[in-house]
C-alpha positions in Angstrom: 95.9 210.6 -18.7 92.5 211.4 -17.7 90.9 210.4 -14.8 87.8 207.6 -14.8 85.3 210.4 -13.9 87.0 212.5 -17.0 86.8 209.4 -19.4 83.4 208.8 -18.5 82.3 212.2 -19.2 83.4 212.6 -22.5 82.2 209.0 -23.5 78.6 209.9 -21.7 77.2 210.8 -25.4 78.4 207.7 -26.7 77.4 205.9 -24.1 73.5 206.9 -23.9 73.4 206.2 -27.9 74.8 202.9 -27.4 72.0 202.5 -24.3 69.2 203.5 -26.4 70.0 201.2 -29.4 70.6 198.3 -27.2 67.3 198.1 -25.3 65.6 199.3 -29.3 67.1 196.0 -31.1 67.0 193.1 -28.6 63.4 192.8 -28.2 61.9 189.2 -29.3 57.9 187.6 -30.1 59.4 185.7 -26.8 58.1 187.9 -23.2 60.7 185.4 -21.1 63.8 185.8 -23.4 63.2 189.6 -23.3 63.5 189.3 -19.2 66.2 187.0 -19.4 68.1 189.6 -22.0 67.4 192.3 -19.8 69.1 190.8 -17.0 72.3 190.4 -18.9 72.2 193.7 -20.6 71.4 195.5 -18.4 73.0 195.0 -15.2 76.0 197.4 -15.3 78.1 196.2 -17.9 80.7 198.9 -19.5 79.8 198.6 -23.2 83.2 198.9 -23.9 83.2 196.7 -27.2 80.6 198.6 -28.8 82.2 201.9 -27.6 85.5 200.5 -28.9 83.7 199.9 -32.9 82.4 203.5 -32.5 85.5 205.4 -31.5 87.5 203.1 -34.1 84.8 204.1 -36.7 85.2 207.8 -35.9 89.0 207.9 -35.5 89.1 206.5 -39.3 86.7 209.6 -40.2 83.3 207.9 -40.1 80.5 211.0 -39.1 78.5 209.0 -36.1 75.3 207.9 -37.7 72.2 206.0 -36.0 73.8 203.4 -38.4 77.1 203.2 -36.7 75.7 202.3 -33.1 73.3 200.0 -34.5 75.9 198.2 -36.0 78.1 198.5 -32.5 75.8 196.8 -30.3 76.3 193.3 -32.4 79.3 193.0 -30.0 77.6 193.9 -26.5 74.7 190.9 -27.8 78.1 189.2 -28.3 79.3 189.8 -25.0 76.6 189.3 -23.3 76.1 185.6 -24.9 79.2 184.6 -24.4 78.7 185.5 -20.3 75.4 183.4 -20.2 77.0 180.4 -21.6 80.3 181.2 -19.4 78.3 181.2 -16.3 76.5 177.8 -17.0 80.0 176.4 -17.4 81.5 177.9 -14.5 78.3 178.0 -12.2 79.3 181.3 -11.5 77.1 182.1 -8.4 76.8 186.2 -9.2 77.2 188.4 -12.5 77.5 192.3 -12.8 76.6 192.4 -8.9 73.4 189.9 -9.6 72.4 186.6 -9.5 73.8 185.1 -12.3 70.8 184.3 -15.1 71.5 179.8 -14.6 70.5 180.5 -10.8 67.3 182.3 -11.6 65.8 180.3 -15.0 68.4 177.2 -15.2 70.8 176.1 -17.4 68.8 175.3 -20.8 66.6 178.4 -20.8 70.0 180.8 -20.4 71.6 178.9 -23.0 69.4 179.2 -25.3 68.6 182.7 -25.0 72.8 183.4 -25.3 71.8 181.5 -28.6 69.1 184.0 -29.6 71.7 186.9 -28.7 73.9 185.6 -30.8 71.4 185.4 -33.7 70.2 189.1 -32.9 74.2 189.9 -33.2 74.4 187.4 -36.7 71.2 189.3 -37.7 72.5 193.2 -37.5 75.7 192.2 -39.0 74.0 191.0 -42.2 72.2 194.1 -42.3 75.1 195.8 -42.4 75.2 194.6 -46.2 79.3 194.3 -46.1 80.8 190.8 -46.5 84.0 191.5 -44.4 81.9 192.6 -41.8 80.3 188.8 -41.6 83.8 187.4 -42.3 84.9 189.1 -39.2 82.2 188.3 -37.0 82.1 184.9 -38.3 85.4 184.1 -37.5 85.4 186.4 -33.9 82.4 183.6 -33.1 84.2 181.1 -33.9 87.6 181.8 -32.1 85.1 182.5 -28.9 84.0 179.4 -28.9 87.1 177.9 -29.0 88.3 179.8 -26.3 85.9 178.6 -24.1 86.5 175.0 -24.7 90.0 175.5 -24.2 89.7 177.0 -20.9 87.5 174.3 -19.7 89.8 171.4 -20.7 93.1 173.5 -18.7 91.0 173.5 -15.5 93.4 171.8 -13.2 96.7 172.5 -15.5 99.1 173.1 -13.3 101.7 172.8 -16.4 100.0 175.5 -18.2 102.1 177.8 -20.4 102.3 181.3 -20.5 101.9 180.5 -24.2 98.9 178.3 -24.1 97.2 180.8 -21.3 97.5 183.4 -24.0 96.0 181.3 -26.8 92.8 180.9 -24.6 92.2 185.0 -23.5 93.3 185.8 -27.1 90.2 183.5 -28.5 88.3 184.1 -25.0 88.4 187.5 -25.0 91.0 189.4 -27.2 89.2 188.7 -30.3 86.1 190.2 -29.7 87.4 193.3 -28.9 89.9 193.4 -31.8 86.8 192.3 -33.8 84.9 195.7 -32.6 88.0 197.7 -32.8 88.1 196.3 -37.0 84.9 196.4 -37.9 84.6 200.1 -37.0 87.7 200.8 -39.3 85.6 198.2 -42.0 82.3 200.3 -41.5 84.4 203.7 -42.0 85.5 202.3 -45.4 89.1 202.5 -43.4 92.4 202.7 -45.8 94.8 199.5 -46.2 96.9 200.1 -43.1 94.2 201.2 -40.6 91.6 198.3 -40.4 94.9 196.2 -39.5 96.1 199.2 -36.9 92.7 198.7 -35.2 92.6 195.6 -35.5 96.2 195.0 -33.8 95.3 197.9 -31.2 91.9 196.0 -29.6 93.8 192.7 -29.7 96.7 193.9 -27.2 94.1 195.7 -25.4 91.9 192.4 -24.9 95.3 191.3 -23.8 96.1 193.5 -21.0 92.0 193.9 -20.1 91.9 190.1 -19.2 95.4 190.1 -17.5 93.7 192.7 -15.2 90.5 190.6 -15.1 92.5 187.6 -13.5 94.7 189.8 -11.4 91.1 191.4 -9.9 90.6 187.9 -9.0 92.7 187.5 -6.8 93.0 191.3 -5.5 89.6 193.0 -6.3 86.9 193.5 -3.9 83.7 192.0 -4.7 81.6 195.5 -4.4 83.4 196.8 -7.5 84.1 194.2 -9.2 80.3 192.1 -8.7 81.9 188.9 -8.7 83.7 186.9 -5.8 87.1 187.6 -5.2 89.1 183.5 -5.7 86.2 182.3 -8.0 89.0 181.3 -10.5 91.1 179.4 -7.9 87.9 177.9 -6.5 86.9 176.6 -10.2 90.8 175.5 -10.7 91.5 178.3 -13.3 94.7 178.3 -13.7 96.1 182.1 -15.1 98.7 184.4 -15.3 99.4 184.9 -11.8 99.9 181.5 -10.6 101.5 180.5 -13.8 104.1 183.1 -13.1 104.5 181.7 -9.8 104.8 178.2 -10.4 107.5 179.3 -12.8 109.3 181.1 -10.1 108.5 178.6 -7.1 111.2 176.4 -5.6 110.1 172.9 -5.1 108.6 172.7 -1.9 106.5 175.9 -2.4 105.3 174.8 -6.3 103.6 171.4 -4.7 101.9 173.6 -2.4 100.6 175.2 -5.2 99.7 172.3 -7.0 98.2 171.1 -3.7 96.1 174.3 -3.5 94.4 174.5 -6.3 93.7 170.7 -7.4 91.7 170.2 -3.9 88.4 172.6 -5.1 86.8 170.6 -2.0 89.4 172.3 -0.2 89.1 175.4 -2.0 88.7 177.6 1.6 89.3 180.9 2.5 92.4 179.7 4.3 93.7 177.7 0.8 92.7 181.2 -0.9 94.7 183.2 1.3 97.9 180.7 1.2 97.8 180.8 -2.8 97.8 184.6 -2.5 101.3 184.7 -0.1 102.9 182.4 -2.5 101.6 184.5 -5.1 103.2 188.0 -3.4 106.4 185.9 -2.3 107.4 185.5 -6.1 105.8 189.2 -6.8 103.8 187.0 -9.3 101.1 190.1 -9.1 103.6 193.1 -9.6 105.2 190.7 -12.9 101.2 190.3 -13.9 100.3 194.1 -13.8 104.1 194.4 -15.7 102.9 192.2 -18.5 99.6 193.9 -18.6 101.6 197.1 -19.1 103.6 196.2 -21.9 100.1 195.0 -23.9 99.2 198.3 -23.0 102.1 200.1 -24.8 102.0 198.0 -27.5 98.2 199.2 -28.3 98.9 203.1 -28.2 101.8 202.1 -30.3 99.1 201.3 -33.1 96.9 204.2 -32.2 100.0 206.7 -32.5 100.2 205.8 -36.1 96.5 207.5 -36.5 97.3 211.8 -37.1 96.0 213.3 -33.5 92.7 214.0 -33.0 91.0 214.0 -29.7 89.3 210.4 -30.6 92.6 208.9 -31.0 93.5 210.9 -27.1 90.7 209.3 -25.5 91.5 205.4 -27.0 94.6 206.0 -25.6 93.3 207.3 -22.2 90.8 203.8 -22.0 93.8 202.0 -23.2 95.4 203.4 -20.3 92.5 203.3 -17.7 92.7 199.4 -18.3 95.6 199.2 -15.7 93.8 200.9 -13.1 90.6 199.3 -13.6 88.7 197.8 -10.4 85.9 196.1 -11.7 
């Protein structure tokens, strides 16, 4: 496996493509939703879900065309949406290191400009001129949506499931990738077995890459990662790790649990650092990064169906590089 350094090199030309076509296709008639776009598209983020429709294209033998990004950055307008409305909901205080959009506009103006991103996205994938595309996206959108809502009506569900946590980051955040991962098999006129292959391979990957995003909450550090460490136990997000614990816990130790993360007005440093020794005592992080691991095999499973190339080698290294991730 490559290193991060060694990943980001050989993705670098991709990457500046995908750069240039983003800031080319956002602009509006509207001077404050461009400043409000800019902020969200431009603060860091890893483009990974455009990146993700451009190797899938190319690994399914499409020659990388002006076409082929513009189509790709559908899902980083997506993306970047989906965070503006997510940070309204959560009053998230920081985003990608800054101050999240709500805190610098308010709450209707960054809503609706996550609405006009997700026109812009609506908009390229009609030009696109290819109906599955727009089944695709219109279904992705959909799923997204529900996602959201279902995380929003678990806050506080201490009885969540493993099951029902994965029905929420498959819709949340799974879909979207698996959506960039299909669409770039779609847009390579991809044969029968491939657009599913793709398809199947950004799913688990959206898997394991949300795993790691909850496991970074309670073990990141806010330099890399631009958010603060325990927002999800401060907003009463219940996920994998403290499912996995309240699973484990004997009595005593699960209504402390309970305890912890119901009281948000008691949602201290202290409570933080409690949640996180009950967490270790039932090696709910180590069975977390285990479950992340097996999404993870399950994804290269799908690419090693693709013939080796060194776009299929370098899927598999970001597939891998997911694990490791710190931010």
């Amino acid at each position: 496996m490559r290193t991060k350094q060694e990943i980001l090199a050989a993705i670098a030309p991709d990457l500046e493509k995908i750069e240039k076509t983003l800031s080319q296709n956002f602009a509006s008639y509207v001077p404050f939703i461009n400043e409000v776009s800019r902020h969200i598209l431009f603060a860091g983020g890893k483009r990974l879900r455009p990146l993700l429709m451009v190797l899938s294209a190319r690994l399914c033998g499409e020659p990388t065309s002006p076409r082929t990004y513009r189509l790709s950055v559908l899902f980083e307008y997506l993306h970047a949406a989906t965070l503006l409305h997510d940070d309204v909901v959560d009053g998230a205080q920081f985003r990608r290191g800054r101050k999240a959009a709500h805190h610098l506009w308010g709450n209707q103006a960054v809503i609706l400009v996550g609405d006009f991103l997700y026109s812009r996205a609506i908009r390229i994938a009609v030009e696109e001129g290819n109906m599955d595309v727009l089944d695709v996206i219109s279904e992705t959108t959909t799923l997204m949506s529900e996602g959201e809502v279902l995380q929003l009506i678990n806050l506080d569900n201490v009885e969540l499931t493993e099951e029902s946590y994965f029905e929420v980051i498959f819709r949340k955040t799974a879909a979207l990738m698996a959506a960039a991962c299909e669409v770039g098999a779609i847009h390579a006129r991809g044969n029968s077995w491939e657009r599913p292959a793709l398809k199947a391979f950004g799913t688990y990957l959206g898997y394991a890459f949300q795993i790691t995003d909850d496991l970074l909450d309670y073990l990141g550090a806010k330099d890399e990662t631009g958010k603060d460490i325990g927002t999800d136990f401060k907003e009463g997000k219940v996920t994998l790790p403290y499912i996995i614990a309240m699973e484990r816990a004997n009595p005593a130790d699960r209504e402390e649990l309970i305890a912890l993360i119901k009281e948000k007005e008691a949602a201290t440093p202290e409570n933080f650092r409690r949640a996180c020794e009950l967490l270790e005592k039932y090696d709910a992080f180590d069975a977390t990064r285990q479950k992340a691991r097996e999404f993870v095999d399950k994804a290269c499973e799908e690419l090693a169906r693709f013939d080796h190339s060194p776009t299929r080698e370098l899927l598999t290294d970001i597939a891998q590089y997911v694990l490791t991730r710190k931010s």
